[in-house]
CHARMM-style PDB file with segment names, atoms N, HN, CA, C and O in Angstrom:
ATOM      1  N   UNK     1      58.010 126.826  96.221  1.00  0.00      PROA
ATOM      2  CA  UNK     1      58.571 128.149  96.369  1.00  0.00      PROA
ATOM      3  C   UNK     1      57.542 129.072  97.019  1.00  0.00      PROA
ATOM      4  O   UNK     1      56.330 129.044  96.805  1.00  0.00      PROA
ATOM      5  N   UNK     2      58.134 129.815  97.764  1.00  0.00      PROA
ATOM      6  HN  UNK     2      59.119 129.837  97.938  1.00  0.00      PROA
ATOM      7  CA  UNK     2      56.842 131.036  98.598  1.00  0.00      PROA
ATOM      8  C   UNK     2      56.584 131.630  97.729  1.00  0.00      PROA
ATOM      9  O   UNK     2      57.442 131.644  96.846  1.00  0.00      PROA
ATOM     10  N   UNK     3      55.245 132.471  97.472  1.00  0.00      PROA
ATOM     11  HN  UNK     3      54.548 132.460  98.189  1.00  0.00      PROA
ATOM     12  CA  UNK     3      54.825 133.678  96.891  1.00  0.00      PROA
ATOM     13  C   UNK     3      54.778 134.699  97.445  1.00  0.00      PROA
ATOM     14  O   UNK     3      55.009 134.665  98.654  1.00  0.00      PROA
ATOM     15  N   UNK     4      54.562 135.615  97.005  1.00  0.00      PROA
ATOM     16  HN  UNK     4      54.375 135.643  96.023  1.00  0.00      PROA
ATOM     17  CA  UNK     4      54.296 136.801  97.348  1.00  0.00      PROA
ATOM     18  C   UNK     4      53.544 137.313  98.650  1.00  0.00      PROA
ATOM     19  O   UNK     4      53.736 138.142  99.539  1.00  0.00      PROA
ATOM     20  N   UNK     5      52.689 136.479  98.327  1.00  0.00      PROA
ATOM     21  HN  UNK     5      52.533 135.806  97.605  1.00  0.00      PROA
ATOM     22  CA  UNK     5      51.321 137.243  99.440  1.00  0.00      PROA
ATOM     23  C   UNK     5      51.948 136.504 100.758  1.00  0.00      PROA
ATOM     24  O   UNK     5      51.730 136.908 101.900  1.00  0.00      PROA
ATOM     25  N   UNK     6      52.692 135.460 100.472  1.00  0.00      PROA
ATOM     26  HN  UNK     6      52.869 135.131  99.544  1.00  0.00      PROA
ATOM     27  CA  UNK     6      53.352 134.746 101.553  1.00  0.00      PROA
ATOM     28  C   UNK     6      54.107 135.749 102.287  1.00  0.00      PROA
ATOM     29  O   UNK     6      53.805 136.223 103.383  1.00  0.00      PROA
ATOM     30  N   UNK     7      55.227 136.051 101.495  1.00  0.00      PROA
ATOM     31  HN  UNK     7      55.473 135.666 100.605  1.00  0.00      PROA
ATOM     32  CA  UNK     7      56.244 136.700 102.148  1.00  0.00      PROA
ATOM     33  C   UNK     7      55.538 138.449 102.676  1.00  0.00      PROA
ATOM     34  O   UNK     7      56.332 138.927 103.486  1.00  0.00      PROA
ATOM     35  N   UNK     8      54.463 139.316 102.448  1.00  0.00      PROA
ATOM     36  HN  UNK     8      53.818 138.927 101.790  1.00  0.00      PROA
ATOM     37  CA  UNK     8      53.972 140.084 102.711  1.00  0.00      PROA
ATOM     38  C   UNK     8      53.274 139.568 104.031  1.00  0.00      PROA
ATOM     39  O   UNK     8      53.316 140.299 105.020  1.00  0.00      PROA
ATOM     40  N   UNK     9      52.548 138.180 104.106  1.00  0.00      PROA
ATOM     41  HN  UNK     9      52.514 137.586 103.302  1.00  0.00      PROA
ATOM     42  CA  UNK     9      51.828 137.918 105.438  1.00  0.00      PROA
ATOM     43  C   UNK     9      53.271 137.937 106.722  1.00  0.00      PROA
ATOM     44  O   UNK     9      53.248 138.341 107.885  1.00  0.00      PROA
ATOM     45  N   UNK    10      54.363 137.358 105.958  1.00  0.00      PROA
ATOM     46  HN  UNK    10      54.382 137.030 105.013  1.00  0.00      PROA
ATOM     47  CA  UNK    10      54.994 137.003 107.285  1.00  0.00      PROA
ATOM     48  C   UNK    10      55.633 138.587 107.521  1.00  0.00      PROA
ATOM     49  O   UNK    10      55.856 138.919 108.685  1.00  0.00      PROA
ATOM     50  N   UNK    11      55.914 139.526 106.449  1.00  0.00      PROA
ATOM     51  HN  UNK    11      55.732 139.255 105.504  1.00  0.00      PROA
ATOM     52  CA  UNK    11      56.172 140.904 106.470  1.00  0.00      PROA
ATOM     53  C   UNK    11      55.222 141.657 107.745  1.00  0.00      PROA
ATOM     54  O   UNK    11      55.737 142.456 108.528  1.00  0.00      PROA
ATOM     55  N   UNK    12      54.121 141.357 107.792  1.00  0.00      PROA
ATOM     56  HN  UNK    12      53.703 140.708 107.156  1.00  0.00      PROA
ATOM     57  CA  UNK    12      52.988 142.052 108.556  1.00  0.00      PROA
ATOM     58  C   UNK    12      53.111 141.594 109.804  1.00  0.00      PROA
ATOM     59  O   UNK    12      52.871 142.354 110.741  1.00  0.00      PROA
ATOM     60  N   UNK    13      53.596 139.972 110.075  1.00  0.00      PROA
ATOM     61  HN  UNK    13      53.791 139.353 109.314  1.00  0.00      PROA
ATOM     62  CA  UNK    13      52.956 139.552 111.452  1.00  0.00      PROA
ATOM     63  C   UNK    13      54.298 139.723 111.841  1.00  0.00      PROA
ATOM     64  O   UNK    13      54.273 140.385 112.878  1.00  0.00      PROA
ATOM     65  N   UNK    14      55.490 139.449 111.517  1.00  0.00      PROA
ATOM     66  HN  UNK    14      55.510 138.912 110.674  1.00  0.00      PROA
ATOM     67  CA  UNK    14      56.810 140.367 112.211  1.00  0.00      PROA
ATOM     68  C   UNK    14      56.385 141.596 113.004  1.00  0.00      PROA
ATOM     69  O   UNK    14      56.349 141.743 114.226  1.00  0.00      PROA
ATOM     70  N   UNK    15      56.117 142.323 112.169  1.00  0.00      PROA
ATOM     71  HN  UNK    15      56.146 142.204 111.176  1.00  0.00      PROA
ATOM     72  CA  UNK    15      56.002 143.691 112.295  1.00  0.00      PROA
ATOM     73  C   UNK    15      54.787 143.869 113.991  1.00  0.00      PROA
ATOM     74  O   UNK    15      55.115 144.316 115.091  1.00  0.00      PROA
ATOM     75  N   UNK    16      53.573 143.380 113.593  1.00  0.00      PROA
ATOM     76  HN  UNK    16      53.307 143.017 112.700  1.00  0.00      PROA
ATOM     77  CA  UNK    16      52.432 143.483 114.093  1.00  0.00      PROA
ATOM     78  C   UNK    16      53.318 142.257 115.584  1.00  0.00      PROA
ATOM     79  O   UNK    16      52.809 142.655 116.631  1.00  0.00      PROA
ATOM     80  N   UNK    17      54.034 141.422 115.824  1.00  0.00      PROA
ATOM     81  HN  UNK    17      54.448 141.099 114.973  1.00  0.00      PROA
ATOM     82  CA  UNK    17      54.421 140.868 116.852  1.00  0.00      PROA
ATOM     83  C   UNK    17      55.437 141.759 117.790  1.00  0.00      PROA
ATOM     84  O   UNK    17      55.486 141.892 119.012  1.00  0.00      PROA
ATOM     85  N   UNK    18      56.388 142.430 116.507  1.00  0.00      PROA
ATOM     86  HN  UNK    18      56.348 142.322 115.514  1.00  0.00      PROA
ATOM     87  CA  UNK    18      57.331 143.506 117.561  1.00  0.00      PROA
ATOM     88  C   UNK    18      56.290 144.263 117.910  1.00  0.00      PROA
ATOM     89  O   UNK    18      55.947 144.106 119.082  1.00  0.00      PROA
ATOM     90  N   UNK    19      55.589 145.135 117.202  1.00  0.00      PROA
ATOM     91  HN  UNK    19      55.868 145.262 116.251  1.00  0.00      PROA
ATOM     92  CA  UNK    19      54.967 146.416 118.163  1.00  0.00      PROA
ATOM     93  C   UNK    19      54.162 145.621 118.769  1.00  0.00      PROA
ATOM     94  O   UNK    19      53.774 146.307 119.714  1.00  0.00      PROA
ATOM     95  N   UNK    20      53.654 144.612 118.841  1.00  0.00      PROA
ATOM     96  HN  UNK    20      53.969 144.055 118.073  1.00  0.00      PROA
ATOM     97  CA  UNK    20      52.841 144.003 120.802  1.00  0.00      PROA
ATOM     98  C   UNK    20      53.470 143.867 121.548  1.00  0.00      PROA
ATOM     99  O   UNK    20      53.005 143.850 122.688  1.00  0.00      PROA
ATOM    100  N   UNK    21      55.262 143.646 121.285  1.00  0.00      PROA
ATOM    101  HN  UNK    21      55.639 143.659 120.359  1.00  0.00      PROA
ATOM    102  CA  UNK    21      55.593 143.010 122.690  1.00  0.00      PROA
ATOM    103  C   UNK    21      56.320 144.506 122.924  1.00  0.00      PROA
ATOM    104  O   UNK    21      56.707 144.594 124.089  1.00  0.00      PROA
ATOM    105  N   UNK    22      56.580 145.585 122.208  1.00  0.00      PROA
ATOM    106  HN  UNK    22      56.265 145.513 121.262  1.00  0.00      PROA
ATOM    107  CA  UNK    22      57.018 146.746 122.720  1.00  0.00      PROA
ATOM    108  C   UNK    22      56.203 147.826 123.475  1.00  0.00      PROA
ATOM    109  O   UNK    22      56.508 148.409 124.516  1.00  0.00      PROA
ATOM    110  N   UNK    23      54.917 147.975 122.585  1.00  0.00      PROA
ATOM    111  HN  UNK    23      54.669 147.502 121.740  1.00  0.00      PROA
ATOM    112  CA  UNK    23      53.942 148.101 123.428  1.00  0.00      PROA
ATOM    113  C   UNK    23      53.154 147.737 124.933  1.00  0.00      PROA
ATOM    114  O   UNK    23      52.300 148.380 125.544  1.00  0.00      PROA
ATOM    115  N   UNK    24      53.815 146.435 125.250  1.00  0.00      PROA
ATOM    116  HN  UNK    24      54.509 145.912 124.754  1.00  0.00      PROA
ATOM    117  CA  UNK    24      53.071 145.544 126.263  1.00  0.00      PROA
ATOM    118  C   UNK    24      54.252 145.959 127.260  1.00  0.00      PROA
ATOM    119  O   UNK    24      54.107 146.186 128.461  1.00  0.00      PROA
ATOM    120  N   UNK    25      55.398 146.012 126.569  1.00  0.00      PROA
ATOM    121  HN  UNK    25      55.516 145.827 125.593  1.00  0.00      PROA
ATOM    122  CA  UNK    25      56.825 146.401 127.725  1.00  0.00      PROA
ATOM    123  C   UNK    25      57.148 144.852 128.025  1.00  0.00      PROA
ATOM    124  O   UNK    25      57.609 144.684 129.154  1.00  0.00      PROA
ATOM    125  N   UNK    26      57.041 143.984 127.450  1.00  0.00      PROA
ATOM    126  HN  UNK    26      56.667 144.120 126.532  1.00  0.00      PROA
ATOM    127  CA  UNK    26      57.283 142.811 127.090  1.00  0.00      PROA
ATOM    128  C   UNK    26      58.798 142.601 126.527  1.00  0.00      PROA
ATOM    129  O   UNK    26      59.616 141.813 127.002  1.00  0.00      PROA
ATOM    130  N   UNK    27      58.980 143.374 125.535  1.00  0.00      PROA
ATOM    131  HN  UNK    27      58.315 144.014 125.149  1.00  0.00      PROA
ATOM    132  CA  UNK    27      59.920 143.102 124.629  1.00  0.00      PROA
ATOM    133  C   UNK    27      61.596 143.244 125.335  1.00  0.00      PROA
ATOM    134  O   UNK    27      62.015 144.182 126.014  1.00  0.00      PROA
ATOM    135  N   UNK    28      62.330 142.016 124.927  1.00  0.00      PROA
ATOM    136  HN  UNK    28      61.990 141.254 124.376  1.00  0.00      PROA
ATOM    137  CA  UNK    28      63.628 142.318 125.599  1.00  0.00      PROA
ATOM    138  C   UNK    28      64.433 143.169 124.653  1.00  0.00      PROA
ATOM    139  O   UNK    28      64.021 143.919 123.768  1.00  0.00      PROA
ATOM    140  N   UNK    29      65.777 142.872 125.055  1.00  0.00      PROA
ATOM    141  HN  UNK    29      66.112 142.263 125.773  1.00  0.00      PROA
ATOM    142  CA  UNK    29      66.449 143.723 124.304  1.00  0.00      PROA
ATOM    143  C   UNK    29      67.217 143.259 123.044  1.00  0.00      PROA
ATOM    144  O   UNK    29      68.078 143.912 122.456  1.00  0.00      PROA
ATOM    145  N   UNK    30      66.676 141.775 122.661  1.00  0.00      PROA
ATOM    146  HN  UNK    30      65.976 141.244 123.139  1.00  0.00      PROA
ATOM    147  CA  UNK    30      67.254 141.454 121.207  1.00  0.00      PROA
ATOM    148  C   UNK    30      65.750 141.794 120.643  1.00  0.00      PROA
ATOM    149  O   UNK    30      65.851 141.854 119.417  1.00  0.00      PROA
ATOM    150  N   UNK    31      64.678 141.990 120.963  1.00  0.00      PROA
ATOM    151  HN  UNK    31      64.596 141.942 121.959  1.00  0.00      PROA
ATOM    152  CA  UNK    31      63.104 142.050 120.287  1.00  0.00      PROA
ATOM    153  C   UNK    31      63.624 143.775 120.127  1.00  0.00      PROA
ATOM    154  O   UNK    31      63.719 144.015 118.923  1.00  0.00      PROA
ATOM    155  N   UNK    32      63.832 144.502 120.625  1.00  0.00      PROA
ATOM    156  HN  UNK    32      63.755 144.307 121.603  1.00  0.00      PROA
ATOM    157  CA  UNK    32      64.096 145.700 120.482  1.00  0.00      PROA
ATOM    158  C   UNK    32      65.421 146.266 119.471  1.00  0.00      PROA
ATOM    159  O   UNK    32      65.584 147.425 119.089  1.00  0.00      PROA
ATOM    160  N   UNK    33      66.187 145.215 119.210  1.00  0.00      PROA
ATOM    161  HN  UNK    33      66.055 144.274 119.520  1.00  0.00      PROA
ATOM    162  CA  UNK    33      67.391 145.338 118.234  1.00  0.00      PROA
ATOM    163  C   UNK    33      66.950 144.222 116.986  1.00  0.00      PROA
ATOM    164  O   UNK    33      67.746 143.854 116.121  1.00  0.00      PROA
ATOM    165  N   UNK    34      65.605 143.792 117.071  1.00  0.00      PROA
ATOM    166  HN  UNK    34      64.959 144.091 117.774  1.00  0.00      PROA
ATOM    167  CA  UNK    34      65.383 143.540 115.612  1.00  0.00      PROA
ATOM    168  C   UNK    34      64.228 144.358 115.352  1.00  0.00      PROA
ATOM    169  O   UNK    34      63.886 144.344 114.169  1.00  0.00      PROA
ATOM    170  N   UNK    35      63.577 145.022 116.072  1.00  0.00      PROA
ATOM    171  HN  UNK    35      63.855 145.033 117.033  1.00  0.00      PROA
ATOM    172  CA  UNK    35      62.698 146.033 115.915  1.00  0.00      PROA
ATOM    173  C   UNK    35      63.319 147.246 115.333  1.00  0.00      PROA
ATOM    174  O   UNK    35      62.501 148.011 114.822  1.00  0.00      PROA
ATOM    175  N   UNK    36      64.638 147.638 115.279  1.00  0.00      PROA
ATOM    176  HN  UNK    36      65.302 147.016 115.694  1.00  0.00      PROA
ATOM    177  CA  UNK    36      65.768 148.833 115.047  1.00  0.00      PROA
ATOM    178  C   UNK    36      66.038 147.994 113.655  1.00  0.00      PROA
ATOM    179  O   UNK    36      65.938 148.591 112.583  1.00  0.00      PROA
ATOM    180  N   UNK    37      66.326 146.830 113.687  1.00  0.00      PROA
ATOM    181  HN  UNK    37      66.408 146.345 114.557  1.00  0.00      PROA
ATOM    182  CA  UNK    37      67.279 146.670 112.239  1.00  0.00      PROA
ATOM    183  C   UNK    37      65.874 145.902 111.276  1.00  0.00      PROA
ATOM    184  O   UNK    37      66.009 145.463 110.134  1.00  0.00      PROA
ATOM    185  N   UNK    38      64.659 145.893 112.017  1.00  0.00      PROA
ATOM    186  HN  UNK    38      64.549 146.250 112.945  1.00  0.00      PROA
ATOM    187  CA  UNK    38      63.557 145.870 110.969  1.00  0.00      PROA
ATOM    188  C   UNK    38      63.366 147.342 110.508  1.00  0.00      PROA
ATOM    189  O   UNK    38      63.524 147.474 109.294  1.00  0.00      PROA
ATOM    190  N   UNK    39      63.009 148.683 111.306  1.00  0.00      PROA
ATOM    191  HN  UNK    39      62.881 148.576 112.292  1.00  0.00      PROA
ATOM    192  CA  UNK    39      62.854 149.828 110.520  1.00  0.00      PROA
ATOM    193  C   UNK    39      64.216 150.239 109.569  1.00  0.00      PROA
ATOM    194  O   UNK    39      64.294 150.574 108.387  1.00  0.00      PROA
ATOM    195  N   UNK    40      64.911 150.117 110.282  1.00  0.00      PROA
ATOM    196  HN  UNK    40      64.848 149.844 111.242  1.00  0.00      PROA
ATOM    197  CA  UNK    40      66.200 150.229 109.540  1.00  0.00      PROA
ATOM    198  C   UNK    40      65.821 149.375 107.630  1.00  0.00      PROA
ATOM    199  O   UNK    40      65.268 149.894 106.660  1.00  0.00      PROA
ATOM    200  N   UNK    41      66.198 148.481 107.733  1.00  0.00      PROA
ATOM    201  HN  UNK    41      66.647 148.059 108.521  1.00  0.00      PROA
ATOM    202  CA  UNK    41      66.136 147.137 106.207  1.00  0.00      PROA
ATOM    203  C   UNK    41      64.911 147.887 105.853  1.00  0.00      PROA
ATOM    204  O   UNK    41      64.956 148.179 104.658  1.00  0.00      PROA
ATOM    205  N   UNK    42      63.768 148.337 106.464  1.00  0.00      PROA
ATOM    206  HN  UNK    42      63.731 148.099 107.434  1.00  0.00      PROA
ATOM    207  CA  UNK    42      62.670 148.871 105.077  1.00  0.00      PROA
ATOM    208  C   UNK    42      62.756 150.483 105.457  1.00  0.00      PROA
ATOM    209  O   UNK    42      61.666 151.005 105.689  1.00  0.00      PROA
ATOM    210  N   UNK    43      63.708 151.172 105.530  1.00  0.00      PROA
ATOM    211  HN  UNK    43      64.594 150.748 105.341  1.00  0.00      PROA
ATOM    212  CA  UNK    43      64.194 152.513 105.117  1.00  0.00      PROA
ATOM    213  C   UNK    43      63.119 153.955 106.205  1.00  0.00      PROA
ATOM    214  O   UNK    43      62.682 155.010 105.747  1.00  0.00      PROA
ATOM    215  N   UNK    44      63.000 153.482 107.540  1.00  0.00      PROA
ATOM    216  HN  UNK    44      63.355 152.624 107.912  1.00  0.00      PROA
ATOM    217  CA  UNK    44      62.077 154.177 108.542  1.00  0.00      PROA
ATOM    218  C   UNK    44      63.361 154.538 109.056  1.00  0.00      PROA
ATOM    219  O   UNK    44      64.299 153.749 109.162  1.00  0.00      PROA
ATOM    220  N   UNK    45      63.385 155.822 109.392  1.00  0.00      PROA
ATOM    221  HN  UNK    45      62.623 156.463 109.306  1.00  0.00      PROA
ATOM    222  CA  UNK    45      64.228 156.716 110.155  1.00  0.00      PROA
ATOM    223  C   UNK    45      63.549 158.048 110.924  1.00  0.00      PROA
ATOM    224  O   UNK    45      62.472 158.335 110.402  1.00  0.00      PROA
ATOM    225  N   UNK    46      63.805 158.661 111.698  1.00  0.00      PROA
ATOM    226  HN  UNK    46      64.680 158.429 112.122  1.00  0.00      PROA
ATOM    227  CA  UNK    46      63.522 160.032 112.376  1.00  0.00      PROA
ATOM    228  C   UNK    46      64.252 160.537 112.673  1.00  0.00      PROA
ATOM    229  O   UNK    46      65.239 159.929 113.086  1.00  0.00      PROA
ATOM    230  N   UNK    47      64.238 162.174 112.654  1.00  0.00      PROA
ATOM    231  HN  UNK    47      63.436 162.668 112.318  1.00  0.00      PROA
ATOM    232  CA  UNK    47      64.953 163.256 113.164  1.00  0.00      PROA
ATOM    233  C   UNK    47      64.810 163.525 114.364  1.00  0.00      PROA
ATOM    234  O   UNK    47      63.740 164.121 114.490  1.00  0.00      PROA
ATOM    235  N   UNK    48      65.200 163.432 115.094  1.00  0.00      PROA
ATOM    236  HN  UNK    48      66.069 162.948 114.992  1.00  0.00      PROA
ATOM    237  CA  UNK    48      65.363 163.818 116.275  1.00  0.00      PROA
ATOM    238  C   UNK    48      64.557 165.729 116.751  1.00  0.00      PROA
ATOM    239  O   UNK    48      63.739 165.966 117.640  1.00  0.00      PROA
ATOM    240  N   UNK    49      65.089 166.553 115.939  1.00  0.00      PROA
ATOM    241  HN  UNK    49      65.753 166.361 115.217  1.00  0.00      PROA
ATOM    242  CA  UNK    49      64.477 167.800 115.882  1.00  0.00      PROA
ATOM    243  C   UNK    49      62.876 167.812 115.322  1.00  0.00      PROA
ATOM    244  O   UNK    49      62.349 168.894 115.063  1.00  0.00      PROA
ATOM    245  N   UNK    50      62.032 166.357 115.126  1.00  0.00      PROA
ATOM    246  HN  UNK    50      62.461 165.478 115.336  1.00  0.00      PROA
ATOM    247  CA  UNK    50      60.831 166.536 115.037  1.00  0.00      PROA
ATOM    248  C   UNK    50      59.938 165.296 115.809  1.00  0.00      PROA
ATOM    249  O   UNK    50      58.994 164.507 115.771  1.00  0.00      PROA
ATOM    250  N   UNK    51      60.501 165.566 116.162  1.00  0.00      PROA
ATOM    251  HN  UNK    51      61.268 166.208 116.193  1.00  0.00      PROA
ATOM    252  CA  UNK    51      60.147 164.169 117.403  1.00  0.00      PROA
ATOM    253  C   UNK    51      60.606 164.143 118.821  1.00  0.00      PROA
ATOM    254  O   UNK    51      61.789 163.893 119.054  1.00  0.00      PROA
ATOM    255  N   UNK    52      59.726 164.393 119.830  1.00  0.00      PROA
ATOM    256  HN  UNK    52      58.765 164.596 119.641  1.00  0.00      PROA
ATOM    257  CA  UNK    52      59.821 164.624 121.341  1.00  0.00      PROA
ATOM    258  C   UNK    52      60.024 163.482 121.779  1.00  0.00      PROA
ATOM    259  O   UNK    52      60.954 163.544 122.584  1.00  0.00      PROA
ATOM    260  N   UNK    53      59.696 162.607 121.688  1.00  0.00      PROA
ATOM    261  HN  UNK    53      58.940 162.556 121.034  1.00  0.00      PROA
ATOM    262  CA  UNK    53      59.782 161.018 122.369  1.00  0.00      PROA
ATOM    263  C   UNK    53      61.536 160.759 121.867  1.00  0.00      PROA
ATOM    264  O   UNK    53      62.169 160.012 122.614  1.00  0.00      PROA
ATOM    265  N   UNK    54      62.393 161.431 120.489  1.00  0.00      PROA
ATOM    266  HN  UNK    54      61.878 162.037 119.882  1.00  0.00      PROA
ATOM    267  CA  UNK    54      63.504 160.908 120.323  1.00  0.00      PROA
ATOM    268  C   UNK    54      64.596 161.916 120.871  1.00  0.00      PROA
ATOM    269  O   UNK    54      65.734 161.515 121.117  1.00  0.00      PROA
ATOM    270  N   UNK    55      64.142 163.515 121.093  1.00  0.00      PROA
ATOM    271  HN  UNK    55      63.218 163.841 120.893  1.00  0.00      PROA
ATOM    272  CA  UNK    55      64.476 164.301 121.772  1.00  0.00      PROA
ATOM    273  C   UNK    55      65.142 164.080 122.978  1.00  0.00      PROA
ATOM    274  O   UNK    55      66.296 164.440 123.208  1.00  0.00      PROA
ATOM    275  N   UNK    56      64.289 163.390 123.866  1.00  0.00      PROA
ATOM    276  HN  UNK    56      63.351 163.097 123.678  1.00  0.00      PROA
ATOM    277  CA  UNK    56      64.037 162.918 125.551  1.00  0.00      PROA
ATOM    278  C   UNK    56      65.028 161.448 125.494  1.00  0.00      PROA
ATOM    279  O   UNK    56      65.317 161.151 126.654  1.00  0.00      PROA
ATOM    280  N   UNK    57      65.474 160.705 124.746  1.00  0.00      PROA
ATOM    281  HN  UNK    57      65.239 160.946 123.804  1.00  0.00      PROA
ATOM    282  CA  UNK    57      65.991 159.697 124.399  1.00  0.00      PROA
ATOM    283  C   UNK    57      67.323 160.352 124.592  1.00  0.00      PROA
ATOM    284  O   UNK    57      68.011 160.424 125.610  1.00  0.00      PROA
ATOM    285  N   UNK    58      67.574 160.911 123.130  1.00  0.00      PROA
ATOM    286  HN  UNK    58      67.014 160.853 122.303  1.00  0.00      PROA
ATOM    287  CA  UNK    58      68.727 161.716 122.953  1.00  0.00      PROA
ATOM    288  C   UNK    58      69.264 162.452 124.582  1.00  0.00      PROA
ATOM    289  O   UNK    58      70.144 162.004 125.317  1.00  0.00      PROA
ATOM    290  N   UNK    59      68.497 163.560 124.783  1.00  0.00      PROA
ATOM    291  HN  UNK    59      67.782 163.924 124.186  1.00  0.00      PROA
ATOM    292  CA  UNK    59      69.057 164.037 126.248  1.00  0.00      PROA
ATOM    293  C   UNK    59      69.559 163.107 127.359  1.00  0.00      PROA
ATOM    294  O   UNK    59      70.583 163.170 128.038  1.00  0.00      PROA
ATOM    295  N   UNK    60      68.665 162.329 127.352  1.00  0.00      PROA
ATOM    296  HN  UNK    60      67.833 162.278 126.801  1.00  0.00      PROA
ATOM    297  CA  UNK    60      69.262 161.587 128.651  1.00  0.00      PROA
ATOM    298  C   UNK    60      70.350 160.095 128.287  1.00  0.00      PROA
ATOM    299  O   UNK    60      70.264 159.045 128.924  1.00  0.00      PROA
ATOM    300  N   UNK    61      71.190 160.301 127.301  1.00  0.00      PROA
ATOM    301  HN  UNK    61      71.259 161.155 126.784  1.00  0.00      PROA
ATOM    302  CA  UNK    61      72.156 159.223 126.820  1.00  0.00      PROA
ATOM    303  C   UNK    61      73.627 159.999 127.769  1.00  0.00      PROA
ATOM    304  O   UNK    61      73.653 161.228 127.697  1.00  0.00      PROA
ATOM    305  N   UNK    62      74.340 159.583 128.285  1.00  0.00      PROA
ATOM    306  HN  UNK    62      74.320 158.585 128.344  1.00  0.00      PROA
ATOM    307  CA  UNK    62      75.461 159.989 128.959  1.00  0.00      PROA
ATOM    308  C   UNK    62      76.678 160.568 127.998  1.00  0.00      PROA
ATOM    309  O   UNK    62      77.788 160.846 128.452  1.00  0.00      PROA
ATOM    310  N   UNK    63      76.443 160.659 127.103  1.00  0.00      PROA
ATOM    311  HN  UNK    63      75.541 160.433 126.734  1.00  0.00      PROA
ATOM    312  CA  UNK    63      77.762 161.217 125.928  1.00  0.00      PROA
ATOM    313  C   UNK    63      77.249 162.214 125.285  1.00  0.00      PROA
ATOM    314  O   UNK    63      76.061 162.317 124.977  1.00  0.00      PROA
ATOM    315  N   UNK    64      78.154 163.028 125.042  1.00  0.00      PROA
ATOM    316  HN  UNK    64      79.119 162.944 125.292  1.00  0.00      PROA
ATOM    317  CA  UNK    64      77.616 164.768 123.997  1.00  0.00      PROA
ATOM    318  C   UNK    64      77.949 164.187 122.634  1.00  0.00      PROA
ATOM    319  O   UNK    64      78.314 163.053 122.325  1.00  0.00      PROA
ATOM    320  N   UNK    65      77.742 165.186 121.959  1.00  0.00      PROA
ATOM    321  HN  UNK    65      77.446 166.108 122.210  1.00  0.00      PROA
ATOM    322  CA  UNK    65      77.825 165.642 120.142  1.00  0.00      PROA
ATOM    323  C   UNK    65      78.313 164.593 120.068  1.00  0.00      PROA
ATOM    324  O   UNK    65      77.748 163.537 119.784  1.00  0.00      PROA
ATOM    325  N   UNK    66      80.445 164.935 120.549  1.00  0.00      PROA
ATOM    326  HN  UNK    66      80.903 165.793 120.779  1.00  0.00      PROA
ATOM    327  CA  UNK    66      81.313 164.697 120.603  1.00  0.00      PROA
ATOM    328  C   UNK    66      82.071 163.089 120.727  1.00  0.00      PROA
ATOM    329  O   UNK    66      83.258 162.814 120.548  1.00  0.00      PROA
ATOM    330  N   UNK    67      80.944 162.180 121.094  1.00  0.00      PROA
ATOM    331  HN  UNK    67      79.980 162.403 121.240  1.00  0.00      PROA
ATOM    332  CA  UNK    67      80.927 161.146 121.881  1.00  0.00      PROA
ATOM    333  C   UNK    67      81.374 160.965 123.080  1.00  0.00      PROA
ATOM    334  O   UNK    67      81.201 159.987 123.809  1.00  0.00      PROA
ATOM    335  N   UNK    68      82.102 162.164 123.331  1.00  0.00      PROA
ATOM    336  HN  UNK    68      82.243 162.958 122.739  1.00  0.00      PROA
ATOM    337  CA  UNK    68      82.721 162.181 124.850  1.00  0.00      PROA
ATOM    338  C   UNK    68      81.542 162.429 125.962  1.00  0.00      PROA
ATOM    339  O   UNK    68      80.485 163.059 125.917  1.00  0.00      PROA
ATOM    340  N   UNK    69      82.299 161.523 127.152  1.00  0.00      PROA
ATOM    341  HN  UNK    69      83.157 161.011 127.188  1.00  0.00      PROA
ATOM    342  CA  UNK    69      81.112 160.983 128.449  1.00  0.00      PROA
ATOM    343  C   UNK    69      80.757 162.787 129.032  1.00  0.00      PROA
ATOM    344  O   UNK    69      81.535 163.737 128.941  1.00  0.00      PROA
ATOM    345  N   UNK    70      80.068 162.790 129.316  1.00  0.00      PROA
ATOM    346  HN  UNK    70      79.436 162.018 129.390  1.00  0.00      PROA
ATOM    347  CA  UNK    70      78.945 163.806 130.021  1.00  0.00      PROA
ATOM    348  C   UNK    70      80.007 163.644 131.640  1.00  0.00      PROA
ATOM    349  O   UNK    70      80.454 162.601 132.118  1.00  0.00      PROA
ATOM    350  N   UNK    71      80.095 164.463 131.944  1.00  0.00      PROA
ATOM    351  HN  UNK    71      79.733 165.310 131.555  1.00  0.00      PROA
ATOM    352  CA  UNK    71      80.200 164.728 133.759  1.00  0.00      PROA
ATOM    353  C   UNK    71      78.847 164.752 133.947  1.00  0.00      PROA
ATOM    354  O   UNK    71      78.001 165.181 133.164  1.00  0.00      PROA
ATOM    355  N   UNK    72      78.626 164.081 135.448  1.00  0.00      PROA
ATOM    356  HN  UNK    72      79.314 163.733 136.085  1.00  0.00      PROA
ATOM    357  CA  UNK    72      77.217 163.821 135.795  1.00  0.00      PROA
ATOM    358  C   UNK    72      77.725 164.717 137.162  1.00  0.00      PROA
ATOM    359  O   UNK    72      78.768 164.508 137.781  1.00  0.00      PROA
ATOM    360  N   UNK    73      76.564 165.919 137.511  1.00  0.00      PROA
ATOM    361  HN  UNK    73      75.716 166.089 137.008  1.00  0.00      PROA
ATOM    362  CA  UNK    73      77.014 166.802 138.422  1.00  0.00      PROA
ATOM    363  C   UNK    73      76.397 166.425 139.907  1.00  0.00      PROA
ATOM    364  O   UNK    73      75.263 166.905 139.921  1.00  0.00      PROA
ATOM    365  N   UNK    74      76.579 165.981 140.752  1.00  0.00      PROA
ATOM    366  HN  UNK    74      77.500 165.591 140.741  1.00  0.00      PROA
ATOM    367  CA  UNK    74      76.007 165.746 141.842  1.00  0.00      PROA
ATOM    368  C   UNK    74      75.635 166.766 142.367  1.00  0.00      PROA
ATOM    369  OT1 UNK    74      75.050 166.725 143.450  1.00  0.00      PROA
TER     370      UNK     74
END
């Protein structure tokens, strides 16, 4: 049966493998949707109103509030 310190090592090198390959710009886009549903499962979230990097995310997504599509103005 695993122990503890087991399941904490493989806890760390998950973790410590997504942020290299996101960092490196490596990471595709299932490394980036278990990187979301890893912060997600251990309870990491952000507000958007305190965070500029999620701000700049937010703005440039093509849908309002509303979910309705944005007119893109030429």
């Amino acid at each position: 049966m695993i122990n503890e310190d087991t399941l904490k090592e493989m806890h760390t090198a998950l973790c410590q493998s997504l942020l290299s390959r996101i960092q490196s710009g490596e990471a595709s886009s299932a490394d980036m949707s278990v990187a979301r549903q890893f912060l997600r499962d251990n309870g990491i979230d952000c507000v958007a109103a305190d965070n500029k990097p999620m701000l700049n995310l937010a703005s440039s997504l093509p849908f309002d509030d509303d979910g309705k599509q944005r007119i893109q103005q030429a």
